[in-house]
C-alpha positions in Angstrom: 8.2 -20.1 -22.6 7.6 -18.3 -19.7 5.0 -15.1 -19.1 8.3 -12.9 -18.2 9.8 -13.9 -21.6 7.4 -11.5 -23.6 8.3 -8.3 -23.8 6.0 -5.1 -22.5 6.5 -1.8 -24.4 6.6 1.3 -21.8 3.6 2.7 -24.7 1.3 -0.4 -23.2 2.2 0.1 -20.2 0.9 3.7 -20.0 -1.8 2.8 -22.4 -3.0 0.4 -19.2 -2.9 3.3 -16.6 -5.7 5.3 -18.8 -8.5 2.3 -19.0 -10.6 1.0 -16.6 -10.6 -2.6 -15.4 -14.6 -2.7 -16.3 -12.9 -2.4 -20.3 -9.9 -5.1 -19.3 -12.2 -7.4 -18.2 -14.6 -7.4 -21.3 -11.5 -7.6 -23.9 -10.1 -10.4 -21.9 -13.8 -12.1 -22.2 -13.0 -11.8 -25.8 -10.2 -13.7 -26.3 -12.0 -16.8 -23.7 -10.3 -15.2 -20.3 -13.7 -15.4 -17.8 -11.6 -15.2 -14.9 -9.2 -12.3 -14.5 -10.6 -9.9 -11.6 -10.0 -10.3 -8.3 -12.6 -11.3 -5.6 -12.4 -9.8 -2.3 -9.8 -7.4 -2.9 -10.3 -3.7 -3.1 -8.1 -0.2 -2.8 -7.3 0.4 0.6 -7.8 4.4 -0.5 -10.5 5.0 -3.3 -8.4 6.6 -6.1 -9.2 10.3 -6.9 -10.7 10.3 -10.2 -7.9 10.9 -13.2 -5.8 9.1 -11.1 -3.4 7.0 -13.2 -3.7 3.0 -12.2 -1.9 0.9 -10.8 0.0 -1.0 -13.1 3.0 -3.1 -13.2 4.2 -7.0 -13.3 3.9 -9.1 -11.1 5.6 -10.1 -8.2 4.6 -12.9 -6.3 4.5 -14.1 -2.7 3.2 -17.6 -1.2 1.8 -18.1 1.8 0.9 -21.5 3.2 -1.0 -21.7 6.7 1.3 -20.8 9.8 1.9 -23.7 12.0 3.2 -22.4 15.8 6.8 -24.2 16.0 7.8 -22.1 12.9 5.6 -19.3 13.1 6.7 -17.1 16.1 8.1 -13.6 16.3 11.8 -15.1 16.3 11.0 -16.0 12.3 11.8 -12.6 11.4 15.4 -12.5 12.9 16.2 -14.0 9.7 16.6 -11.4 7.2 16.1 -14.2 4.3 12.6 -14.2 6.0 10.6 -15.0 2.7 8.1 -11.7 3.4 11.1 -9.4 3.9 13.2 -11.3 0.8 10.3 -10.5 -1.0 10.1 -6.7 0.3 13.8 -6.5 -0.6 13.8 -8.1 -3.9 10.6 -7.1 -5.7 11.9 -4.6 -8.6 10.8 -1.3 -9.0 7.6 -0.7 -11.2 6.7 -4.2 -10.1 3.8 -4.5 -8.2 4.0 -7.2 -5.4 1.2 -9.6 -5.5 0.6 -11.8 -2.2 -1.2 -15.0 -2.1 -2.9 -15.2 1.4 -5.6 -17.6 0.8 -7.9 -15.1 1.3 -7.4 -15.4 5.0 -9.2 -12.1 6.2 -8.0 -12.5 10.7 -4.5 -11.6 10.1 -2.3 -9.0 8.2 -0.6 -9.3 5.0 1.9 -6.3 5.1 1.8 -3.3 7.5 3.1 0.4 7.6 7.4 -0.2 7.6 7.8 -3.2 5.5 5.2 -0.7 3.1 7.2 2.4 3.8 10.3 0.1 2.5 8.3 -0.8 -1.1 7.3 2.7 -1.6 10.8 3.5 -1.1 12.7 0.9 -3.4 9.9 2.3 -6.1 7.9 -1.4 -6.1 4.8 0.1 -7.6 2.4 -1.2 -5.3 0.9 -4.5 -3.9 -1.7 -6.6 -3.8 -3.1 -9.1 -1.4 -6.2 -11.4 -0.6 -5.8 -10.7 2.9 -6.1 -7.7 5.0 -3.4 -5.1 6.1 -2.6 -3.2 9.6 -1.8 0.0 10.4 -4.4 1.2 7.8 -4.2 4.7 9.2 -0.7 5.0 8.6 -1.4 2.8 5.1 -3.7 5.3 3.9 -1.8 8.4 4.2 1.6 6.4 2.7 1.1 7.1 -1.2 1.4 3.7 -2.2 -1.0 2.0 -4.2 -2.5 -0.9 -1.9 -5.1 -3.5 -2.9 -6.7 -6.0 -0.3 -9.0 -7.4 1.9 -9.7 -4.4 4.7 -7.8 -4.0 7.5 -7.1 -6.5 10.5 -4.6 -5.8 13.3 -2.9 -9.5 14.3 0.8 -9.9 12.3 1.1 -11.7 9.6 3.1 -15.0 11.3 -0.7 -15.5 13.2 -2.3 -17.1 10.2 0.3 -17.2 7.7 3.9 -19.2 6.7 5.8 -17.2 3.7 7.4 -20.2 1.6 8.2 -19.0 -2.2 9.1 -16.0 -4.2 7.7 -15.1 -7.6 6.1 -18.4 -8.3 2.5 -19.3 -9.8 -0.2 -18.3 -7.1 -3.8 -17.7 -6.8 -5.0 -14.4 -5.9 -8.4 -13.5 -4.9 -9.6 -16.6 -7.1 -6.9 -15.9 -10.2 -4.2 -17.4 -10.6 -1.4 -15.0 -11.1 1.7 -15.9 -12.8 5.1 -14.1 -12.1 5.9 -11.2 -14.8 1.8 -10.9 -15.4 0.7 -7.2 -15.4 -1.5 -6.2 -12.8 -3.9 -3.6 -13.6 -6.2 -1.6 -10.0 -8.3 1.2 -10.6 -11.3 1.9 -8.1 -13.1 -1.1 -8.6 -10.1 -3.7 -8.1 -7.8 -5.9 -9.7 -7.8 -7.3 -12.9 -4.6 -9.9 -14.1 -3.6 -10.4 -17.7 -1.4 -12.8 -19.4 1.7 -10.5 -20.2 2.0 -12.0 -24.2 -2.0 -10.4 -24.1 -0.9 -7.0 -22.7 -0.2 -5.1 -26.0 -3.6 -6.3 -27.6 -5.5 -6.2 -24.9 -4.0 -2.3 -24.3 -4.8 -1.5 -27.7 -8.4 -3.3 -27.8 -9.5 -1.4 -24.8 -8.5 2.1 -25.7 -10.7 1.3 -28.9 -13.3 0.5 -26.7 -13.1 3.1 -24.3 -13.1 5.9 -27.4 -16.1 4.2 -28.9 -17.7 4.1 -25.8 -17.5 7.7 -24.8 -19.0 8.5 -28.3 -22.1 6.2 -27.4 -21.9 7.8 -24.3 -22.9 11.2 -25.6 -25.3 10.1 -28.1 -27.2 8.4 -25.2 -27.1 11.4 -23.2 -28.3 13.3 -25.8 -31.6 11.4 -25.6 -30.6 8.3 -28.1 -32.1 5.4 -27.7 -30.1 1.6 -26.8 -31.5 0.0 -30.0 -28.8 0.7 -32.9 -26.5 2.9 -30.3 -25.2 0.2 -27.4 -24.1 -1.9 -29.3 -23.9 0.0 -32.0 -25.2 -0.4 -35.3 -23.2 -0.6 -38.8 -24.8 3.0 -39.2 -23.5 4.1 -35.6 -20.2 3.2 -36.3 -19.4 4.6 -39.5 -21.0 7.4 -37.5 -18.4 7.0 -34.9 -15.6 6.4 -37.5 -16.5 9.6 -38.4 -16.0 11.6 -35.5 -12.9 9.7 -34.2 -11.2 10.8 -37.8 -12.3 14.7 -36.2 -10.8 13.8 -33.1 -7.8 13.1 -34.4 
C-alpha cells in the first residue's frame, strides 16, 4: 500500500492549516517519528501571523548532480524537461517538494516556472536548495520554502531525473502523496495514513496549551501546570466544556 492510497478528509486538511509545526512535531514524537522537520529550509517570506499554512501533499522532484554534456541551457528545449514536467504536472493543492541535495550555489526554481505553479493552483513548494529572483519570489503570493536565495540556474549544480518518487528533503525523506505542513518556522512531513490523528492530537494540544498558557501568565507556577497535573486537567476539562 502506498502513502497516496489513504484517504485525507478536506476537515484534516484545514485542521493542519490552524497548528503550528512546533505541535506536529511533538505528536509525531509520539507515535516514534524523531525525524519529520526539515533542516535548512525556511519561508522565503515570514508568514504574517494568522496566516493559514501551507499545506498540501506532496509532490516530488529528484535531482541528481549535473554533469556538463547533459546539463547545458539546450536541456530545456525539451518540454518533457523533468523540472518543467514537474511544473506542468504537479496537481493543484499539491505542494511540490524538490530534492536538491541541499546544494545551496545554485537555484532550485525561479520567478516564471513559480508564476506558472501559482497559476495552475499547485499550493506551493519546497526545496533544500535556494531560489532566484527572490525579489520577484517574494512579492509572487506563493507559498515558498528553501534554502535562501542564490542567482546561478538550476542546470549549474543540478540534473532533474524522476517525478513523484521517494526523496529526501532537508534530511527527511518524503514520500509522494505525504502532507506537507510550513508555518514560520519550516517544514514538517507526515506520513499521510497519520494525518487525521496527528490533526486531531494536535488541536487537543494546542487548546490545552493555550489554557496553560494563561494560567502561567497569570503568575502560575510550572510544577502541576506544564505538564499539567490530574488536578489541572480536570481544571482544563472544565473550561474547554465552557468553550464549547
Amino acid at each position: 500500500m502506498t502513502s497516496t492510497d489513504h484517504p485525507v478528509s478536506h476537515a484534516t486538511l484545514e485542521q493542519l492549516r490552524h497548528v503550528s509545526t512546533a505541535t506536529l512535531t511533538t505528536q509525531l514524537f509520539k507515535l516514534g517519528l524523531r525525524n519529520v522537520f526539515l533542516q535548512g529550509v525556511a519561508p522565503l517570506v515570514k508568514p504574517a501571523p494568522g496566516t493559514p499554512n501551507l499545506v498540501g501533499p506532496a509532490f516530488t522532484l529528484r535531482n541528481i548532480p549535473a554533469r556538463e554534456d547533459l546539463d547545458h541551457l539546450g536541456a530545456f528545449q525539451d518540454p518533457d524537461h523533468p523540472q518543467r514536467k514537474a511544473v506542468e504536472t504537479a496537481p493543484a493543492g499539491s505542494v511540490l517538494v524538490q530534492d536538491c541535495r541541499g546544494e545551496r550555489s545554485a537555484a532550485s526554481v525561479g520567478s516564471i516556472l513559480a508564476t506558472r505553479l501559482k497559476i495552475r493552483r499547485v499550493a506551493g513548494m519546497v526545496s533544500d536548495g535556494p531560489v532566484r529572483d527572490s525579489g520577484v519570489l517574494a512579492e509572487l503570493g506563493l507559498p515558498l520554502f528553501c534554502a535562501g536565495a542564490s542567482a546561478p540556474p538550476n542546470l549549474v549544480k543540478h540534473h532533474a531525473v524522476d517525478l513523484n518518487v521517494p526523496i529526501g528533503c532537508g534530511g527527511v525523506a518524503v514520500y509522494p502523496g505525504d502532507i506537507v505542513v510550513g508555518d514560520t518556522d519550516g517544514v514538517v512531513i507526515i506520513p499521510r495514513h497519520l494525518a487525521e490523528d496527528v490533526a486531531t492530537a494536535a488541536v487537543e494540544q494546542e487548546r490545552l496549551e493555550q489554557f496553560i498558557s494563561e494560567r502561567i501568565e497569570t503568575g502560575a507556577a510550572l510544577r502541576g501546570t506544564y505538564p499539567p497535573s490530574e488536578e489541572t486537567l480536570a481544571a482544563y476539562r472544565q473550561w474547554r466544556d465552557e468553550q464549547s
